[in-house]
Backbone as numpy.savetxt, mean C-alpha at the origin, in Angstrom:
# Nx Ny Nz CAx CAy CAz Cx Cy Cz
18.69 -8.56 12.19 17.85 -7.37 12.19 18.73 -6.14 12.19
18.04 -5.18 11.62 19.06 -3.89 11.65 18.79 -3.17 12.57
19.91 -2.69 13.21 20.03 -1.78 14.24 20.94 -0.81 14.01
21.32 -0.02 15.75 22.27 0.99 15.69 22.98 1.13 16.57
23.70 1.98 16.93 24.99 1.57 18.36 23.62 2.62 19.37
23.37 1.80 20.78 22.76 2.38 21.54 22.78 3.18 22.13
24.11 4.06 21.73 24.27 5.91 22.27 23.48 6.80 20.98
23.36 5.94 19.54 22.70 6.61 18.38 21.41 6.70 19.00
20.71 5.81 19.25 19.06 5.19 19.74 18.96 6.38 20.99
19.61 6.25 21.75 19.16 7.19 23.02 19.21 8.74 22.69
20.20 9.30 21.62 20.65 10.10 21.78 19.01 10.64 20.59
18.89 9.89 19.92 17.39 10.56 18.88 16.16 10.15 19.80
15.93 9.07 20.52 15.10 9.03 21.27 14.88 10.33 22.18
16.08 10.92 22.54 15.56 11.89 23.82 15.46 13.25 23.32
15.80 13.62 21.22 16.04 14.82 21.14 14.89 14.80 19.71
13.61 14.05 19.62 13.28 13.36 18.13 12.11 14.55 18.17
11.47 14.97 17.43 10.54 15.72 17.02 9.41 14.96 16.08
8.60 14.69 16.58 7.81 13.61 16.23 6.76 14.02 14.67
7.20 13.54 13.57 6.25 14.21 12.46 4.76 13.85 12.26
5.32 12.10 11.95 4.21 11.27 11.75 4.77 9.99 12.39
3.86 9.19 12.28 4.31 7.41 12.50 3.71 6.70 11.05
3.67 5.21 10.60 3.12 4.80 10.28 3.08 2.92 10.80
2.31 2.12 10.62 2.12 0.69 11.06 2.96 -0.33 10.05
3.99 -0.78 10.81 4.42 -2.14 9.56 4.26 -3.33 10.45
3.25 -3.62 9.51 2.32 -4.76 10.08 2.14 -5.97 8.68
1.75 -7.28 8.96 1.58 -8.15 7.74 -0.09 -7.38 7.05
-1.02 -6.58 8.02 -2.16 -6.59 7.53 -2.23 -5.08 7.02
-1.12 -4.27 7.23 -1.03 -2.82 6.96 0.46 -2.46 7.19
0.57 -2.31 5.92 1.90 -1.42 6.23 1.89 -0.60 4.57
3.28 0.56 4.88 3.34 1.14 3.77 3.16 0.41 2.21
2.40 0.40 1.51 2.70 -0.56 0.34 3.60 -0.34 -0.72
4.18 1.08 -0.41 4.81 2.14 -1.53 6.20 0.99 -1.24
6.49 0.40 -0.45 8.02 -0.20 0.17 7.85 -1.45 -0.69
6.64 -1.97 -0.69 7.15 -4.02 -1.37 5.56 -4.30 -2.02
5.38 -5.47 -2.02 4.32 -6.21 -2.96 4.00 -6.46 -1.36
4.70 -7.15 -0.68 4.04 -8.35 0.75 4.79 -7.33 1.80
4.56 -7.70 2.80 5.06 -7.30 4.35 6.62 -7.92 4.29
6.94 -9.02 3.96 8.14 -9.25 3.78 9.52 -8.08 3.09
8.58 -7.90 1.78 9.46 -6.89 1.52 9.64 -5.34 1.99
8.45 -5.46 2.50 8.24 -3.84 3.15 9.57 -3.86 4.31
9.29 -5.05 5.14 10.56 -4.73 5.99 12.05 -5.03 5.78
12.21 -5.42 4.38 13.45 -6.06 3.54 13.36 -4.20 3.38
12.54 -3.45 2.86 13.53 -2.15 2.70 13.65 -1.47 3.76
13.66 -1.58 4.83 13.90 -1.26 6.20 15.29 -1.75 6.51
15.84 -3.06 6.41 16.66 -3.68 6.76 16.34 -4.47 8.00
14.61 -5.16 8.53 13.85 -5.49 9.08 13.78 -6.82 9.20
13.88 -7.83 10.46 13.12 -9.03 10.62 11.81 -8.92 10.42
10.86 -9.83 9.20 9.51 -9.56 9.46 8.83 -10.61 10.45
8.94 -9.63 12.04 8.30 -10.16 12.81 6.80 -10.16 12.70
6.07 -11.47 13.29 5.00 -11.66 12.88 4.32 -10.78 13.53
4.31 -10.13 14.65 3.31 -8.81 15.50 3.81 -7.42 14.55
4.84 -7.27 13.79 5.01 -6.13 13.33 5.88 -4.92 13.89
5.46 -3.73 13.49 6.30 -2.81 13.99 5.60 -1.49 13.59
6.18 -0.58 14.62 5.45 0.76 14.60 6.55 2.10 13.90
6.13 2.59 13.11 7.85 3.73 12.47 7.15 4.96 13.13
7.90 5.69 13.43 8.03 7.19 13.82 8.89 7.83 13.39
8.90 8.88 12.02 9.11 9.44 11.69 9.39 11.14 12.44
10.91 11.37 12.40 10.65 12.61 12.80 11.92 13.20 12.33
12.09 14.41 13.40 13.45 15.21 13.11 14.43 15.35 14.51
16.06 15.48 14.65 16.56 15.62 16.06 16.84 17.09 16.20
16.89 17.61 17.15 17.22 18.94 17.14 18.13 19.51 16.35
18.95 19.05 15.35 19.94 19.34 14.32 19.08 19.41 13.03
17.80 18.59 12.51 16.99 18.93 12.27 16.89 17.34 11.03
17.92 16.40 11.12 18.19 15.38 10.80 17.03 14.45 10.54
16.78 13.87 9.61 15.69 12.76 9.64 16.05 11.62 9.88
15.08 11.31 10.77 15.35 10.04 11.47 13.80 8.90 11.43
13.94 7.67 10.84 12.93 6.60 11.54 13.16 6.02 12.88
12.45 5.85 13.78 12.49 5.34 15.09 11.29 4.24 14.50
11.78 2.93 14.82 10.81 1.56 14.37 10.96 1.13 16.04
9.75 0.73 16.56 9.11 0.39 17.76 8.75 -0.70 18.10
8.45 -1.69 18.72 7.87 -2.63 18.78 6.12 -3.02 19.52
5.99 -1.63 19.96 4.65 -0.91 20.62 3.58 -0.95 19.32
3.41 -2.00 18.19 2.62 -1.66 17.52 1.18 -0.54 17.89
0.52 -0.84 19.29 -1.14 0.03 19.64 -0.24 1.17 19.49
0.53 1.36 20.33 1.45 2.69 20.91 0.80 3.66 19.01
1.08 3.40 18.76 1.37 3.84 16.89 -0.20 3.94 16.21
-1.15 3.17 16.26 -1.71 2.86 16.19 -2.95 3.53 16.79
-2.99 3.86 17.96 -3.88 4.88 18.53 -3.26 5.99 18.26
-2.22 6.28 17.81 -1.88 7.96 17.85 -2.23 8.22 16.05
-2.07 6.95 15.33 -2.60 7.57 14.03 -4.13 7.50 14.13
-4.70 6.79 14.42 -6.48 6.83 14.66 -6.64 8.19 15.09
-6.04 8.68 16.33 -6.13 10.01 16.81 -6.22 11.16 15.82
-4.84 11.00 15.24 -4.70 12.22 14.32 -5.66 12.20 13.06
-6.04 10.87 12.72 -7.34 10.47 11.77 -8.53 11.06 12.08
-8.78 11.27 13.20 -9.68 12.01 13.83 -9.59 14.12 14.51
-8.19 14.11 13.77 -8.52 15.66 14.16 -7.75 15.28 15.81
-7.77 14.89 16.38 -7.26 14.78 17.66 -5.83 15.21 18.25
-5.47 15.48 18.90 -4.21 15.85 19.23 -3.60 14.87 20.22
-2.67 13.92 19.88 -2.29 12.75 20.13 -0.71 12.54 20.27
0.21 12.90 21.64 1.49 12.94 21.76 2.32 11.50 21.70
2.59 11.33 20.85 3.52 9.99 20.58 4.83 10.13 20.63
5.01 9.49 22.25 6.43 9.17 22.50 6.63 7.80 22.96
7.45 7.08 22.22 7.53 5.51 22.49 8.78 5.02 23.59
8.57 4.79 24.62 9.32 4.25 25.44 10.29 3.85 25.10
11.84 4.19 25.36 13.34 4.11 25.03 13.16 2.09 25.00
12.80 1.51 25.81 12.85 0.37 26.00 11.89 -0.41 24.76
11.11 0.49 24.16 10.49 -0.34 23.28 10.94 -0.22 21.60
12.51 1.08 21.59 13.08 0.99 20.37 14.07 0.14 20.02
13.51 -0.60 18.48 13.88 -1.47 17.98 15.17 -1.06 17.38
15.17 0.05 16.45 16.68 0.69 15.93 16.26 2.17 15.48
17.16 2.62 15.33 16.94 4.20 14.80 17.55 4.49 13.77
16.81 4.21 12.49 17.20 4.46 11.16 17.36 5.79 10.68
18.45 6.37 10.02 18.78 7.50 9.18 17.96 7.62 8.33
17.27 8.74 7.86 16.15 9.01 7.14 15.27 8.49 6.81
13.94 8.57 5.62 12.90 9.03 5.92 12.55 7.74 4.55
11.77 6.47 4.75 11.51 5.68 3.71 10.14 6.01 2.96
9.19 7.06 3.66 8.20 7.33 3.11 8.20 9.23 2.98
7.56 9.81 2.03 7.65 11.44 1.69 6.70 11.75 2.89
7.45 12.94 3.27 6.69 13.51 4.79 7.22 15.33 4.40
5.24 15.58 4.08 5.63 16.90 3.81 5.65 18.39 4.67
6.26 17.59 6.27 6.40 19.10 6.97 7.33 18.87 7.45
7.74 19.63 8.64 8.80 19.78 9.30 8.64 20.64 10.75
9.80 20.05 11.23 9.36 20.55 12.67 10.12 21.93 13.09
9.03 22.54 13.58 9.79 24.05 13.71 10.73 23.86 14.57
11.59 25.09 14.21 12.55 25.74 14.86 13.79 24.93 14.97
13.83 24.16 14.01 15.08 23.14 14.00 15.73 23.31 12.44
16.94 23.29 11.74 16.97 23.53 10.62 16.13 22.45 9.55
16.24 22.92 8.64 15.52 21.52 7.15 15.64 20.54 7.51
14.52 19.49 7.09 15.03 18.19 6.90 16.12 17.87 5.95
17.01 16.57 6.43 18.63 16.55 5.92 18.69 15.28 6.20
19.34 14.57 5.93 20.27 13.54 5.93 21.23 13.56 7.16
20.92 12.24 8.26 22.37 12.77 9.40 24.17 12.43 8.58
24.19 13.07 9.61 25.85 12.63 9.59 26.04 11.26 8.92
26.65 10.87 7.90 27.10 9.74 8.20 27.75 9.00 8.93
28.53 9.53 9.81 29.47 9.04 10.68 28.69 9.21 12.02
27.89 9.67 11.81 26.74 9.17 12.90 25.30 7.92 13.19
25.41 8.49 11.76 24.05 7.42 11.35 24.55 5.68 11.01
26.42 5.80 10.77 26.55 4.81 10.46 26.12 3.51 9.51
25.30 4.10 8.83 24.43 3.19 7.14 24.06 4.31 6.59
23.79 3.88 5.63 23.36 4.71 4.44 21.86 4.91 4.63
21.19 6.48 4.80 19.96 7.04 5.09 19.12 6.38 4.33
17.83 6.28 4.33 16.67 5.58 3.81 16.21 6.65 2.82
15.75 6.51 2.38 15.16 7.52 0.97 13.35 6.80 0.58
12.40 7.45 0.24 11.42 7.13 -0.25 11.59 6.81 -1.78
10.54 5.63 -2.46 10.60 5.37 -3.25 10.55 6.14 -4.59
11.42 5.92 -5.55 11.13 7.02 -6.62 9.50 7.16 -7.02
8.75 7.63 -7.15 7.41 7.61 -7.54 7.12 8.48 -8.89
8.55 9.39 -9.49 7.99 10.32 -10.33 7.82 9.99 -11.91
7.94 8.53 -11.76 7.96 7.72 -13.18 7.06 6.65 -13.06
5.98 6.30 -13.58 4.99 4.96 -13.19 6.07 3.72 -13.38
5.63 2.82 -12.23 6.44 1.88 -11.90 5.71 1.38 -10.69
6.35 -0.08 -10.35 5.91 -0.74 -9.04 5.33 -0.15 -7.88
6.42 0.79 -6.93 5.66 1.69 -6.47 4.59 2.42 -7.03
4.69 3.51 -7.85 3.47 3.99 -8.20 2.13 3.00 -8.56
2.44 2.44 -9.01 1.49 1.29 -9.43 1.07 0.84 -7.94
1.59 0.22 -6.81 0.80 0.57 -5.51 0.39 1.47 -4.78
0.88 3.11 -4.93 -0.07 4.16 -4.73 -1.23 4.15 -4.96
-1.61 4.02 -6.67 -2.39 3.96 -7.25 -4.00 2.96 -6.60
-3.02 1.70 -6.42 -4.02 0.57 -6.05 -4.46 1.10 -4.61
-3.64 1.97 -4.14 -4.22 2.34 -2.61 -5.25 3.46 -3.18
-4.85 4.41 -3.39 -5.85 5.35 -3.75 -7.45 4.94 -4.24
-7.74 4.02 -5.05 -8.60 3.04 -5.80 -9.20 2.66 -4.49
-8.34 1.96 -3.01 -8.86 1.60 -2.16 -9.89 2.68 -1.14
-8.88 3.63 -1.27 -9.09 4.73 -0.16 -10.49 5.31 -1.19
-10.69 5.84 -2.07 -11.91 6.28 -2.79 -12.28 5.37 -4.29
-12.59 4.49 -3.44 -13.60 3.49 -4.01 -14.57 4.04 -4.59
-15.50 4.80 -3.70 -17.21 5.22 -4.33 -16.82 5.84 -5.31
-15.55 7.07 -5.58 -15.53 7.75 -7.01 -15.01 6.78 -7.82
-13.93 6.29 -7.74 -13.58 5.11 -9.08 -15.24 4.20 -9.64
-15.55 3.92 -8.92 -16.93 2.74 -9.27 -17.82 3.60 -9.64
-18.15 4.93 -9.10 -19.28 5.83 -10.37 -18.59 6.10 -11.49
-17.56 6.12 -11.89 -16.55 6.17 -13.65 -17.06 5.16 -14.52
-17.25 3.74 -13.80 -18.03 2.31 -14.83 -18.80 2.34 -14.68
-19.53 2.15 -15.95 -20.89 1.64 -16.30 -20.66 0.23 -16.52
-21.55 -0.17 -15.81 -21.79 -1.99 -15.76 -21.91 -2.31 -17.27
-22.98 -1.54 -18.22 -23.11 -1.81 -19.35 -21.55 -1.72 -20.55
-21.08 -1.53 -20.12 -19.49 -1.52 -20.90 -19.30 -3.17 -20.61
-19.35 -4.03 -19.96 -18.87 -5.44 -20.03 -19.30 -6.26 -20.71
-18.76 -7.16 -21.53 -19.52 -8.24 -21.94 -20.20 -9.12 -21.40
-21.39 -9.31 -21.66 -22.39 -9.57 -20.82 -22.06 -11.63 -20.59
-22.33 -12.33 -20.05 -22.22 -14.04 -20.57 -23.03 -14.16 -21.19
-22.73 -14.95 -22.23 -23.61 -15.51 -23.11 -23.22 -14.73 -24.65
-22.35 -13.81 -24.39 -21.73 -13.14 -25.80 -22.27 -11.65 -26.11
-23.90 -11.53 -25.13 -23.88 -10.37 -25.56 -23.37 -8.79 -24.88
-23.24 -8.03 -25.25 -22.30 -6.96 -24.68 -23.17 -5.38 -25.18
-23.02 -4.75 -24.70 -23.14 -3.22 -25.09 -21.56 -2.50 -25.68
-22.26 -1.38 -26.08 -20.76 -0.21 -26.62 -19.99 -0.01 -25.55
-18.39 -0.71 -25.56 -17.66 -0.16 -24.66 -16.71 1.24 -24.90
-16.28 2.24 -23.90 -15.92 3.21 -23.29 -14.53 2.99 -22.48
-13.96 2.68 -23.28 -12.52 2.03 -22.89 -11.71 3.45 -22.13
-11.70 4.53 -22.60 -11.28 5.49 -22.32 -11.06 5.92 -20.93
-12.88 5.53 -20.40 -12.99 5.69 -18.98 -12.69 7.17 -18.57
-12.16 7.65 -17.35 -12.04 8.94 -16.40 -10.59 9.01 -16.07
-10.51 10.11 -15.64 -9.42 10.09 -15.15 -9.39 10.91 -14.10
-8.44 10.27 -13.29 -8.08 11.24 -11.54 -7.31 12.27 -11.82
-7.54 13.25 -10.39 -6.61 14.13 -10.10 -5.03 13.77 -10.65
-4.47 12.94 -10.42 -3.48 12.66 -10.56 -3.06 11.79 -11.77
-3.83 12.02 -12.78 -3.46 11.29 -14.33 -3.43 9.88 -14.21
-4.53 9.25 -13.34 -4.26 7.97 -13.09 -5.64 7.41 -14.22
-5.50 7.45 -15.19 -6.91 7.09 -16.09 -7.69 5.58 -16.08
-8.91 5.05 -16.58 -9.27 3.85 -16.50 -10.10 3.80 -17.88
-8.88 2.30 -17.94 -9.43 1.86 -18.91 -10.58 0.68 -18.71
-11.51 -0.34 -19.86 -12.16 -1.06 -19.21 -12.26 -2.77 -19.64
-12.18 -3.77 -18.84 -12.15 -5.29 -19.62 -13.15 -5.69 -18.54
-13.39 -7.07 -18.75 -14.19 -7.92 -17.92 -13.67 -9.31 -17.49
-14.54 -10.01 -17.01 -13.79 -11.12 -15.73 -13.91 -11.99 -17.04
-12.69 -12.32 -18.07 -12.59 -13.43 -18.87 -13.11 -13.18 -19.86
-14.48 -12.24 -19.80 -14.72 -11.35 -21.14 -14.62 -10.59 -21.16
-13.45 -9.77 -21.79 -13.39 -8.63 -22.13 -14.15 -7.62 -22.44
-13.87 -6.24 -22.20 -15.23 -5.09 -23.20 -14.39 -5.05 -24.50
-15.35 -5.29 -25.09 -15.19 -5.00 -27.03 -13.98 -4.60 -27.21
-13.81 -3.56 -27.10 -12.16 -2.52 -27.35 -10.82 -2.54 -26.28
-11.00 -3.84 -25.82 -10.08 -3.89 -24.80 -9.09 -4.42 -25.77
-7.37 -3.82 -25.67 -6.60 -4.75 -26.42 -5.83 -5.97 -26.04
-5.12 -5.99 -26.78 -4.54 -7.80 -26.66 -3.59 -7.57 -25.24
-3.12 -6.46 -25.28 -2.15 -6.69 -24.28 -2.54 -6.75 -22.96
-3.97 -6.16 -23.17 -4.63 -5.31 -21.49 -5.38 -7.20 -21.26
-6.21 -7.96 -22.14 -6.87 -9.05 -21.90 -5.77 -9.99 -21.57
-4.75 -10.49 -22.30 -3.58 -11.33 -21.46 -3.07 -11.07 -20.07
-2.83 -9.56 -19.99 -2.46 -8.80 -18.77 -3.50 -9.20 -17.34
-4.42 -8.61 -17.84 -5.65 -9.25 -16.78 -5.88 -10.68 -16.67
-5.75 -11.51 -17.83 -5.64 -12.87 -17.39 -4.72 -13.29 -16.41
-3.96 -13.07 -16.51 -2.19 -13.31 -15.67 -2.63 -12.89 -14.69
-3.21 -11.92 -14.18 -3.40 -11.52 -13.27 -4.94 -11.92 -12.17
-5.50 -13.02 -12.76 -6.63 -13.58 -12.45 -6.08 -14.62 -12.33
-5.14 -15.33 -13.24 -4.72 -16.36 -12.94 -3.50 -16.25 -11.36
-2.80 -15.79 -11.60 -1.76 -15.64 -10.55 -2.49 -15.38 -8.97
-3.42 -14.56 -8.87 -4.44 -14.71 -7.87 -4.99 -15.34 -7.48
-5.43 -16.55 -8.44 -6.24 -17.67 -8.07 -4.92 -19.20 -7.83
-4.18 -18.71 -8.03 -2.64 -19.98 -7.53 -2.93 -19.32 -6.19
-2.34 -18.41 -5.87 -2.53 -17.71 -4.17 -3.82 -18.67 -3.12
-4.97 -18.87 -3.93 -5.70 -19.70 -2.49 -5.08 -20.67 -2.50
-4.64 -21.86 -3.71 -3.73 -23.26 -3.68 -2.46 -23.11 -2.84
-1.67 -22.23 -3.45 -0.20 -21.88 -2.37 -0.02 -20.20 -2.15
-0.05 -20.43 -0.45 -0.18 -19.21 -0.19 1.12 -18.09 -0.49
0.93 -16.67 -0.97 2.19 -16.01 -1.01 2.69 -15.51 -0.04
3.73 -14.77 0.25 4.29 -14.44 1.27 2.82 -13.43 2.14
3.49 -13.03 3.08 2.54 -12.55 3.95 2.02 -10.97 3.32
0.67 -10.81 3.71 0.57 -9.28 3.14 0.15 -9.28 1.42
0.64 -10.25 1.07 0.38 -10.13 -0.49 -1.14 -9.81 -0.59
-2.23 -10.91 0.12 -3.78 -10.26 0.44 -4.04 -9.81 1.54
-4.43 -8.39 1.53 -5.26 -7.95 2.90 -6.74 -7.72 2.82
-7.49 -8.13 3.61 -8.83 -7.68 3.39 -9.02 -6.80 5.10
-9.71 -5.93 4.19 -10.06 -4.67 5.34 -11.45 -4.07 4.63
-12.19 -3.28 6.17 -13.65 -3.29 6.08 -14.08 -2.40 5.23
-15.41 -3.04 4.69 -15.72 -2.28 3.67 -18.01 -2.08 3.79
-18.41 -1.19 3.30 -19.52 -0.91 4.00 -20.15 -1.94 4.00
-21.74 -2.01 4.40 -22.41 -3.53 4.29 -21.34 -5.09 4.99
-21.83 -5.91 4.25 -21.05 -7.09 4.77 -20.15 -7.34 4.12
-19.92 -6.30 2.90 -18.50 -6.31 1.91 -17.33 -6.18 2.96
-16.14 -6.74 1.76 -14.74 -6.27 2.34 -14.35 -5.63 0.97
-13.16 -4.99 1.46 -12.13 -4.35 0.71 -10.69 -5.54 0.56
-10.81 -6.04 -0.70 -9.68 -6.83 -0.76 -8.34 -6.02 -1.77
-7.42 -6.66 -1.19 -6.72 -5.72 -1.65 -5.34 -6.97 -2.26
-4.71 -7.12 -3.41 -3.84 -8.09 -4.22 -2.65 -7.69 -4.67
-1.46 -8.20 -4.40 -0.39 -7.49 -5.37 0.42 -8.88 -5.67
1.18 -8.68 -6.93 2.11 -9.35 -7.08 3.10 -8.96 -8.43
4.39 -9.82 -8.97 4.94 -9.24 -9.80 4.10 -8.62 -10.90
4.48 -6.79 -10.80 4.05 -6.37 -11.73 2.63 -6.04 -12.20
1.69 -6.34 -11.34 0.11 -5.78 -10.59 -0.05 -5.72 -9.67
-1.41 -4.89 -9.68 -2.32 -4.77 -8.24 -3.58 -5.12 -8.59
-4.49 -5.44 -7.19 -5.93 -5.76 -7.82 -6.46 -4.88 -6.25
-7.40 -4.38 -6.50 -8.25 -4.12 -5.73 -9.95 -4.25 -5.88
-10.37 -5.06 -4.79 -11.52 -5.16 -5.28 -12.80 -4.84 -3.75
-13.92 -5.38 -4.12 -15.04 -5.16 -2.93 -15.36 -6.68 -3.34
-15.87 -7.52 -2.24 -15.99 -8.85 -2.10 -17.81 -9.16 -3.10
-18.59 -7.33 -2.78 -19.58 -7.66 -3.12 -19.79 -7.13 -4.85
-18.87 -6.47 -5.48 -18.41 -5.51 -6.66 -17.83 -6.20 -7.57
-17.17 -5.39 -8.32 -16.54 -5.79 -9.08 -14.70 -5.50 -8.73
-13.64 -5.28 -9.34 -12.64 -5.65 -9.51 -11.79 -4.32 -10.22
-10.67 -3.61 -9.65 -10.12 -2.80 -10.72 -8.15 -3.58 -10.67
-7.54 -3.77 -11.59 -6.42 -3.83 -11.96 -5.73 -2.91 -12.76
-4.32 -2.82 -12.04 -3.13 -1.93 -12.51 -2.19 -2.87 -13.05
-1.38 -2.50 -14.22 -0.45 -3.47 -14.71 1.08 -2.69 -14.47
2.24 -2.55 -13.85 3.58 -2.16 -14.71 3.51 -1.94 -16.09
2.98 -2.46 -16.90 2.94 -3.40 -18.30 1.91 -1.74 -19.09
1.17 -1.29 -18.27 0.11 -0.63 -18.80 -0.02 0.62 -17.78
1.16 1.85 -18.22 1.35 3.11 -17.38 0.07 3.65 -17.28
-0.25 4.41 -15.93 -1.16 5.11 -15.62 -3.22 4.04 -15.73
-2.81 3.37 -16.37 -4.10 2.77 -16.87 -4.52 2.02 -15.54
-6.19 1.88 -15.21 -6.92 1.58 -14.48 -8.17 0.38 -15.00
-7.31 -0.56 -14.96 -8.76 -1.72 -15.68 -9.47 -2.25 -14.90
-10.89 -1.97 -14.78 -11.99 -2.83 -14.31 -12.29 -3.81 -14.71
-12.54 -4.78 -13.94 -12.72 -6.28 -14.02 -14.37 -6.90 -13.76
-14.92 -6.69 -14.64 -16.20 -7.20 -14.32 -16.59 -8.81 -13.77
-17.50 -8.56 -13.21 -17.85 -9.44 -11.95 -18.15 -11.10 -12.93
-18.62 -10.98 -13.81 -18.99 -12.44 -14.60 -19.27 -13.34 -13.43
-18.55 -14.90 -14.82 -19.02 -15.81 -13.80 -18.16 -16.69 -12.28
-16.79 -15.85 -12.58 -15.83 -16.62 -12.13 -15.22 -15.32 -11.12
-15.66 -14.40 -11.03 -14.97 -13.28 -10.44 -15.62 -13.29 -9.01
-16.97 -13.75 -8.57 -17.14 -13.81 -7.09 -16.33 -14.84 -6.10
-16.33 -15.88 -6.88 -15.95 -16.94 -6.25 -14.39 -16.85 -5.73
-14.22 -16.09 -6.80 -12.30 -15.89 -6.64 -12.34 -14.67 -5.35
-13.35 -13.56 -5.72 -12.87 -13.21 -4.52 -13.00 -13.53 -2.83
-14.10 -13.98 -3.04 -14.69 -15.01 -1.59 -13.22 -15.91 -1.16
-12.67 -16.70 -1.84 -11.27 -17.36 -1.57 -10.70 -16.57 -0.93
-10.58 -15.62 -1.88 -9.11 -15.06 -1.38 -9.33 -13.96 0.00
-10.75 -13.83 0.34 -10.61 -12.93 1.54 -10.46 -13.99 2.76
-10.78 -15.40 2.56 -11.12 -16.47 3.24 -9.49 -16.28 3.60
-8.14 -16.31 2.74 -7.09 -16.63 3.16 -6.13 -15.25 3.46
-6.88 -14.44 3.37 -6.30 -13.14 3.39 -5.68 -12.64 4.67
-4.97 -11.53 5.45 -4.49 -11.25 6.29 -5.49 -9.94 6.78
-6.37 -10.12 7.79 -6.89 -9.07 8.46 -6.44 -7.94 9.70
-6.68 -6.98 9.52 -5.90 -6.24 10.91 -6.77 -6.71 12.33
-5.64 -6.68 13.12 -6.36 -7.33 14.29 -7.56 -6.66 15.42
């Protein structure tokens, strides 16, 4: 596991300026870091312990960025619910419950704590490893491609008013005019449109193989499970869940009671919906059955 010499740990523990935290957990953690929880804490330099870990992000009075990773997962956990709520919530994690104190900042954190200079990079000869950096995001790619699938998660109701059900091919062969074009987000994230094995009309060759692979590779996951984190299911209104899928080179996000949207590497910026057919409930019912829930 990675650590630090324990005069580094005490010395940011007692001088840290607390920005944000976030949860690295198998059922939540940053997704911008890996596909599974495994890798999330592979870019940490992390044992992925099975209870997880709590990051605290901040600055030392030099004005240095620093991660503090915890082993207090609630500790973390009630102070982001807090601040989720408007609340004012002081998170300081007990010297005894830090795990290591990493040199900079693995996720973008856009403030800073007064009266200390910029956020910076420590010393090296203090920090002793090479500072953490957030993922490049300014080119579509893996990361971005799991932003994306989070965002899709986080505002669901607007992505799902963009499809019209009538864009899918219906079973049985018949179909309406598809609208491949779809909407597009704030953030140039556009959607295009296919269906669960039948495609919409104007879907191309690359986007229908793409989504196959990616129906298929999902449905190996209930037979042999992937590393941890690869499925999370988290609550979603009614008796739905929010399932959530990644693996080389996609994402899937779906509602247990809905339909399905997929992101490819393969297919920049593009947003494909996956209509529900005949094979798309069942797959997702599996996979929330084996999925990783927060506790």
């Amino acid at each position: 596991m990675a650590g630090t010499d324990e005069d580094v740990v005490a010395a940011v523990d007692d001088a840290l300026y607390v920005l944000t935290a976030a949860l690295l957990t198998p059922a939540k953690f940053p997704s911008v870091l890996g596909d599974d929880y495994p890798a999330a804490c592979a870019a940490l330099g992390l044992a992925p312990l099975a209870d997880g870990y709590g990051l605290v992000l901040g600055q030392d009075g030099d004005g240095a960025r620093w991660t503090v990773v915890i082993d207090d997962v609630s500790l973390v956990a009630v102070a982001i619910a807090s601040w989720d709520c408007g609340m004012e919530h002081d998170l300081s994690p007990d010297e005894r419950t830090v795990v290591a104190a990493l040199p900079g900042w693995p996720l973008d954190v856009a403030v800073a704590a007064p009266g200390v200079p910029a956020p910076h990079d420590p010393d090296p000869e203090v920090a002793d490893r090479p500072a953490l950096t957030p993922p490049d995001t300014s080119m579509w790619g893996p990361a971005q491609r799991r932003l994306g699938a989070d965002e899709i998660a986080l505002q669901w109701a607007m992505w799902r008013e963009q499809i019209d059900d009538a864009a899918f091919v219906r079973p049985g062969g018949g179909h309406s005019e598809d609208s491949e074009s779809g909407g597009v987000s704030e953030d140039g994230v556009s959607s295009g449109t296919a269906g669960d094995g039948q495609e919409a009309e104007q879907s191309g060759p690359s986007r229908r193989t793409g989504i196959r692979r990616v129906l298929a590779e999902a449905r190996a996951y209930v037979d042999t499970p992937p590393p941890l984190g690869r499925v999370r299911s988290t609550f979603a209104p009614g008796d739905a869940r929010t399932l959530r899928a990644d693996g080389p080179g996609w994402s899937l996000v779906a509602r247990t009671d809905d339909i399905a949207f997929v992101l490819l590497d393969d297919e920049p910026g593009e947003v494909l919906p996956v209509g529900r057919g005949p094979e798309l409930p069942g797959l997702l019912e599996a996979l929330d059955k084996m999925a990783v829930r927060p506790g």
